[in-house]
ZANUFI-709417 format. One record per residue: residue number from 1; residue in three letters; x, y, z of N, C-alpha, C, O in turn. Coordinates in nm, 2 decimals. Example, Ala and Ser with C-alpha at 12.3 -4.5 7.8 and 13.67 -1.06 7.14 Angstrom:
<rs>
R  resi  resn    n_px    n_py    n_pz   ca_px   ca_py   ca_pz    c_px    c_py    c_pz    o_px    o_py    o_pz
R     1   ALA    1.32   -0.57    0.78    1.23   -0.45    0.78    1.32   -0.33    0.78    1.42   -0.33    0.85
R     2   SER    1.28   -0.22    0.71    1.37   -0.11    0.71    1.29    0.00    0.79    1.34    0.11    0.80
</rs>
This chain:
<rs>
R  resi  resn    n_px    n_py    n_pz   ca_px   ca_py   ca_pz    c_px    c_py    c_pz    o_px    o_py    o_pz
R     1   UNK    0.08   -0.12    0.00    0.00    0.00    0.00    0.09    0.13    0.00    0.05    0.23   -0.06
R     2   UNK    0.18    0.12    0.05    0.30    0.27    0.07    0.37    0.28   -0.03    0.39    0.39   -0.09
R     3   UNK    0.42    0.12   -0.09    0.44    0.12   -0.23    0.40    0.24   -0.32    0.45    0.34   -0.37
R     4   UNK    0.27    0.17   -0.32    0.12    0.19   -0.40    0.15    0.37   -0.43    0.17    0.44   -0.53
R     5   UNK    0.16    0.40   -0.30    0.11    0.56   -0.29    0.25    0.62   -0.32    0.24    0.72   -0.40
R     6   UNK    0.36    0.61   -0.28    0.51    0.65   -0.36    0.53    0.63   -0.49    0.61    0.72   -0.54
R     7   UNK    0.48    0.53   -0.58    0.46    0.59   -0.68    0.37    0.64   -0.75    0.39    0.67   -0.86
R     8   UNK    0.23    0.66   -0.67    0.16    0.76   -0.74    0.18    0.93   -0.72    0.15    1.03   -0.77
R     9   UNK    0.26    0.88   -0.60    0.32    1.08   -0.60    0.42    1.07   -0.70    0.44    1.17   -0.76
R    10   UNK    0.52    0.97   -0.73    0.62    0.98   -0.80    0.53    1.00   -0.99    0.57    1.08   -1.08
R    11   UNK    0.46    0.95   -1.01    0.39    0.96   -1.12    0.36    1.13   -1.15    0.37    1.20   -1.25
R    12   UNK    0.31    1.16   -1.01    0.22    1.31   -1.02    0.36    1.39   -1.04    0.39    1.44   -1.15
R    13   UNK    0.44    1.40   -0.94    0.54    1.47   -0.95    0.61    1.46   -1.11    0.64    1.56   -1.16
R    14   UNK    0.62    1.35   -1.17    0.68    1.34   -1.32    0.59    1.42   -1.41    0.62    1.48   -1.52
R    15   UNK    0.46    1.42   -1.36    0.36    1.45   -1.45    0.37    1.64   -1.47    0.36    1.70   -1.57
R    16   UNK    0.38    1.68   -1.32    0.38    1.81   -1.31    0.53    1.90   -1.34    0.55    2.02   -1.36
R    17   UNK    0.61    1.78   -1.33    0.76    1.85   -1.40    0.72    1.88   -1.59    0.75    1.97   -1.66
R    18   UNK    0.65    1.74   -1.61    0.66    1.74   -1.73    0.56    1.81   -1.81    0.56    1.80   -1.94
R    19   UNK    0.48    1.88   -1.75    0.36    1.94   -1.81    0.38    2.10   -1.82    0.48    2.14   -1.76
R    20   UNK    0.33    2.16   -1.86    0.32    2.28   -1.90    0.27    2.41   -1.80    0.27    2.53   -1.84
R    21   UNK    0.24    2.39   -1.70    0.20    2.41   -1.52    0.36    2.49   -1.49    0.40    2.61   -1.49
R    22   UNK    0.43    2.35   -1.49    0.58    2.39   -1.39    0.67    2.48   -1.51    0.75    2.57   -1.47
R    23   UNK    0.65    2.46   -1.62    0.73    2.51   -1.74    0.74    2.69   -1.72    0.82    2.79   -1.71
R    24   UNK    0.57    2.65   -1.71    0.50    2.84   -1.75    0.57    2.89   -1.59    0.65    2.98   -1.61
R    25   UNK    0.56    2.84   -1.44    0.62    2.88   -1.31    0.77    2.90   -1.36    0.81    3.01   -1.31
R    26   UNK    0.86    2.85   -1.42    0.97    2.84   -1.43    1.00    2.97   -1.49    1.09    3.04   -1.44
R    27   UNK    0.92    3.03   -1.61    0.95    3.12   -1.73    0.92    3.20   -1.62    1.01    3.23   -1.55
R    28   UNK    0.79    3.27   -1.58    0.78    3.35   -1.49    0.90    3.41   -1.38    0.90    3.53   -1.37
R    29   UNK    1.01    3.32   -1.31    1.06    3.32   -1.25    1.16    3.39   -1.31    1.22    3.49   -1.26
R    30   UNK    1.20    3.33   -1.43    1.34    3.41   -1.52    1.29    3.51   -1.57    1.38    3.59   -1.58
R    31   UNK    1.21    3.54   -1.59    1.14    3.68   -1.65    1.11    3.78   -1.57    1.08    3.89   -1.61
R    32   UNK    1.13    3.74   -1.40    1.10    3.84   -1.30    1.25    3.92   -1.24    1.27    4.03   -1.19
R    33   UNK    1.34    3.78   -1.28    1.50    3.83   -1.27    1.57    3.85   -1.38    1.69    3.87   -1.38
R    34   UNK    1.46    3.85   -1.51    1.58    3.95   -1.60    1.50    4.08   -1.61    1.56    4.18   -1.66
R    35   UNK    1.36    4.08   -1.56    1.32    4.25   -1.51    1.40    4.32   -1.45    1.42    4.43   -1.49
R    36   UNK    1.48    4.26   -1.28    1.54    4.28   -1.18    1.64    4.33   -1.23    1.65    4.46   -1.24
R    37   UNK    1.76    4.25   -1.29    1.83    4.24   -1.41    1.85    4.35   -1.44    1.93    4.43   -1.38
R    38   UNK    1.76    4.37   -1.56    1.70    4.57   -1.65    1.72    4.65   -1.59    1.78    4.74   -1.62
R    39   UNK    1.64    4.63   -1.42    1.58    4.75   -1.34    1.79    4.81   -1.29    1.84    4.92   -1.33
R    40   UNK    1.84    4.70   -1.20    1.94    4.74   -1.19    2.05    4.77   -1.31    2.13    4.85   -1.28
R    41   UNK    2.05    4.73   -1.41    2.13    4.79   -1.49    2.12    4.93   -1.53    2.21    5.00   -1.55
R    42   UNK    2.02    4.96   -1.54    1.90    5.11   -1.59    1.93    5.22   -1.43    1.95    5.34   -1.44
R    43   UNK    1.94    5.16   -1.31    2.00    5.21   -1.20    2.15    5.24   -1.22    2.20    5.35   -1.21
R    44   UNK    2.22    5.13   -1.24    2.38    5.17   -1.23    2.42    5.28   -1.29    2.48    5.37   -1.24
R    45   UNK    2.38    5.26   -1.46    2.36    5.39   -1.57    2.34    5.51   -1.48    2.43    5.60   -1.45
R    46   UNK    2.22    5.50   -1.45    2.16    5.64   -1.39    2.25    5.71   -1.28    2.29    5.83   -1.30
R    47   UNK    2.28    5.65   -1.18    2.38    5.66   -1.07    2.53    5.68   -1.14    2.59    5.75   -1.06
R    48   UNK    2.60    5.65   -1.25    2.66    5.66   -1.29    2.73    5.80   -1.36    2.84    5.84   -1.37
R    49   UNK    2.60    5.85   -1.39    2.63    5.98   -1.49    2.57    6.04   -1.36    2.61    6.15   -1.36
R    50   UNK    2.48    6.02   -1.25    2.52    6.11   -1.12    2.58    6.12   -1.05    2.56    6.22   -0.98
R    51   UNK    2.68    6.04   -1.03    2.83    6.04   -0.99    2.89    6.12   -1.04    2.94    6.21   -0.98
R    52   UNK    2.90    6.07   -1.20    3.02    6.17   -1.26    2.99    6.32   -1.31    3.07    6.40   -1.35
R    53   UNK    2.79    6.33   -1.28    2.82    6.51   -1.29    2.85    6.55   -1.14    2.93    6.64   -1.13
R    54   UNK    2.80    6.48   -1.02    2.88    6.54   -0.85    3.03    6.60   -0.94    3.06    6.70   -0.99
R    55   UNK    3.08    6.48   -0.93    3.25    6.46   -0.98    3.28    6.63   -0.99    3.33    6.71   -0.92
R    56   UNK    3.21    6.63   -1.12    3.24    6.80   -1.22    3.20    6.87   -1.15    3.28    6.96   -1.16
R    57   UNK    3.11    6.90   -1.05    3.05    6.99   -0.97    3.13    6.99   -0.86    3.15    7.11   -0.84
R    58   UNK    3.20    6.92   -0.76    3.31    6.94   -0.71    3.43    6.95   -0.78    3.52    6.95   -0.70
R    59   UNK    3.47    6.95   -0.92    3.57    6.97   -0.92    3.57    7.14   -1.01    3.67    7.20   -1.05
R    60   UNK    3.49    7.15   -1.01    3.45    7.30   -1.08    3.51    7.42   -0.93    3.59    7.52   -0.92
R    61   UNK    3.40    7.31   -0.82    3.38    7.43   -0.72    3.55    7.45   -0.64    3.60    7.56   -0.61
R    62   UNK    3.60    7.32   -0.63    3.77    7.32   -0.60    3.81    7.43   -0.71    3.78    7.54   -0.66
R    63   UNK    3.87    7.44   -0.83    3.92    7.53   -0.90    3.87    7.67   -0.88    3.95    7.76   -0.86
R    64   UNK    3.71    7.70   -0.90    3.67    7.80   -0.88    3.76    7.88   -0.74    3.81    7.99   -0.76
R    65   UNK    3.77    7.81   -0.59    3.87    7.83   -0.47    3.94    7.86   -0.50    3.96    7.98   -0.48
R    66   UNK    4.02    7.79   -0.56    4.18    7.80   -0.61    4.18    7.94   -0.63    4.21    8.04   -0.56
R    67   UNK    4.11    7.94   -0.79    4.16    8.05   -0.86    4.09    8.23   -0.74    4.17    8.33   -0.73
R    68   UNK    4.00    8.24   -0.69    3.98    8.32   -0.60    4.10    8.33   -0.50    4.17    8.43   -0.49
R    69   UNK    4.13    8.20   -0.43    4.21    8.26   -0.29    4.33    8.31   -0.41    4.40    8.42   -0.39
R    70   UNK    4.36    8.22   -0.53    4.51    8.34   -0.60    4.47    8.41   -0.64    4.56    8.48   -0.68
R    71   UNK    4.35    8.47   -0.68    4.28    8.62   -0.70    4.36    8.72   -0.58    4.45    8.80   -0.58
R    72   UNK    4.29    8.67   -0.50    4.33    8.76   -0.31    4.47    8.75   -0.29    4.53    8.84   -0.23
R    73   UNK    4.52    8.65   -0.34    4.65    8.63   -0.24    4.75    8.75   -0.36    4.84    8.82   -0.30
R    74   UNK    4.74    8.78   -0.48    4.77    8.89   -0.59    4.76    8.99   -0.53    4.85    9.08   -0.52
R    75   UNK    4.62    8.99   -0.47    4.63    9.16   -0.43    4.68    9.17   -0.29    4.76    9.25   -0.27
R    76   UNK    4.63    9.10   -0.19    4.69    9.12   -0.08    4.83    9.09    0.00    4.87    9.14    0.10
R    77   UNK    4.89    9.00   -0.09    5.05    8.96   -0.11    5.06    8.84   -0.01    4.99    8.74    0.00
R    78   UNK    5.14    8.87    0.04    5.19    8.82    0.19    5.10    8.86    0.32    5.14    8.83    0.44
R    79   UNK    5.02    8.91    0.31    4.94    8.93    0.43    4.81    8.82    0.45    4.75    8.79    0.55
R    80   UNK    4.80    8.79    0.28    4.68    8.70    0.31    4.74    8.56    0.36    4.86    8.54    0.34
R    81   UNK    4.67    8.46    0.43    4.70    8.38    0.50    4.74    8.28    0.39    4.73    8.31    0.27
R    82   UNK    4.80    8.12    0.46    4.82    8.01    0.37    4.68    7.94    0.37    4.59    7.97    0.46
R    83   UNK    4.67    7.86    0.30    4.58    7.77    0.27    4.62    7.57    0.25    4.60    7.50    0.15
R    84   UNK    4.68    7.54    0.36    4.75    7.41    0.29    4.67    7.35    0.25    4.71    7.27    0.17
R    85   UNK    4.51    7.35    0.27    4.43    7.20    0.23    4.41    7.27    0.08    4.33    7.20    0.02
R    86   UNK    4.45    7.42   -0.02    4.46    7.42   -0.14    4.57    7.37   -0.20    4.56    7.35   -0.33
R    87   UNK    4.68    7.33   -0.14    4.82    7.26   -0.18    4.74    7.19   -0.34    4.66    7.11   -0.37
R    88   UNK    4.86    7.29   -0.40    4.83    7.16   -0.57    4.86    7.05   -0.53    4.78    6.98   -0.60
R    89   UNK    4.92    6.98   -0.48    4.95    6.80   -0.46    4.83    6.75   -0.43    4.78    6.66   -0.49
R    90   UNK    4.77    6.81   -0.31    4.62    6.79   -0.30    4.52    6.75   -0.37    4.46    6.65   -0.39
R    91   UNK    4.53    6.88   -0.39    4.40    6.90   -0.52    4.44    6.80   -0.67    4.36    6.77   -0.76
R    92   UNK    4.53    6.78   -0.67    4.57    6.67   -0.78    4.55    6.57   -0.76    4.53    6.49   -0.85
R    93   UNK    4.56    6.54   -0.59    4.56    6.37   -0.56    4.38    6.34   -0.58    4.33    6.24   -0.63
R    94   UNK    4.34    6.42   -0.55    4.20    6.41   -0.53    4.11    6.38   -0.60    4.00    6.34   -0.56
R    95   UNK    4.14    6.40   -0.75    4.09    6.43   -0.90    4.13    6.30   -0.98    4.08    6.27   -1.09
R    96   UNK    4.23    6.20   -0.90    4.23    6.09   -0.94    4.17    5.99   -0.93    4.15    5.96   -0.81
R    97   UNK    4.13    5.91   -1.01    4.06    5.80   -1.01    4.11    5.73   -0.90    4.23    5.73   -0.88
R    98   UNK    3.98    5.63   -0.81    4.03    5.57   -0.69    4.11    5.44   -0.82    4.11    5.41   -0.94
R    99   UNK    4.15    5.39   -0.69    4.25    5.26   -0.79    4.25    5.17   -0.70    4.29    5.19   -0.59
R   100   UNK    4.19    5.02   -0.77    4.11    4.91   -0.65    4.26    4.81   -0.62    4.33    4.75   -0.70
R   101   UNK    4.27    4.82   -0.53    4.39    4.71   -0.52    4.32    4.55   -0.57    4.20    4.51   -0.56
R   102   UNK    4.45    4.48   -0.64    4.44    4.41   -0.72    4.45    4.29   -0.60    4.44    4.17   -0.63
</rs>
């Protein structure tokens, strides 16, 4: 009788693998993660070119600095104060691409 009934689940189960039921659940499933897929690739893009206009918008507003405090520092010589966090090495290091250790 246990026989009997292990393989009538085993029958059902072949039947529901092999039928058109589990096929269509399956396609559903890949079609929900290659939406996911889209959605994040369409994200990274987007985040991407918002990154890189920040990027230009800080590096606009850095130079714009620059060139003002050496506006001031022209006219007021040696009285105007230093500025080390404008140090060109700085501002150079900054502007570089991070670089992922290998």
């Amino acid at each position: 009788m246990i026989q009997q009934g292990q393989q009538t689940k085993m029958e059902q189960v072949y039947q529901y693998l092999t039928g058109t039921k589990f096929r269509q659940r399956v396609e559903a499933v890949v079609e929900k993660f290659n939406d996911m897929r889209e959605d994040l690739d369409k994200e990274r893009k987007f985040m991407g070119r918002q990154w890189a206009k920040r990027e230009t918008q800080i590096l606009s507003v850095i130079e714009s600095t620059v060139g003002m405090v050496g506006d001031l520092q022209g006219i007021a010589g040696k009285a105007m104060p230093e500025f080390p966090s404008l140090d060109r090495p700085l501002l150079e290091s900054s502007t570089e691409p991070e670089r992922k250790a290998s």
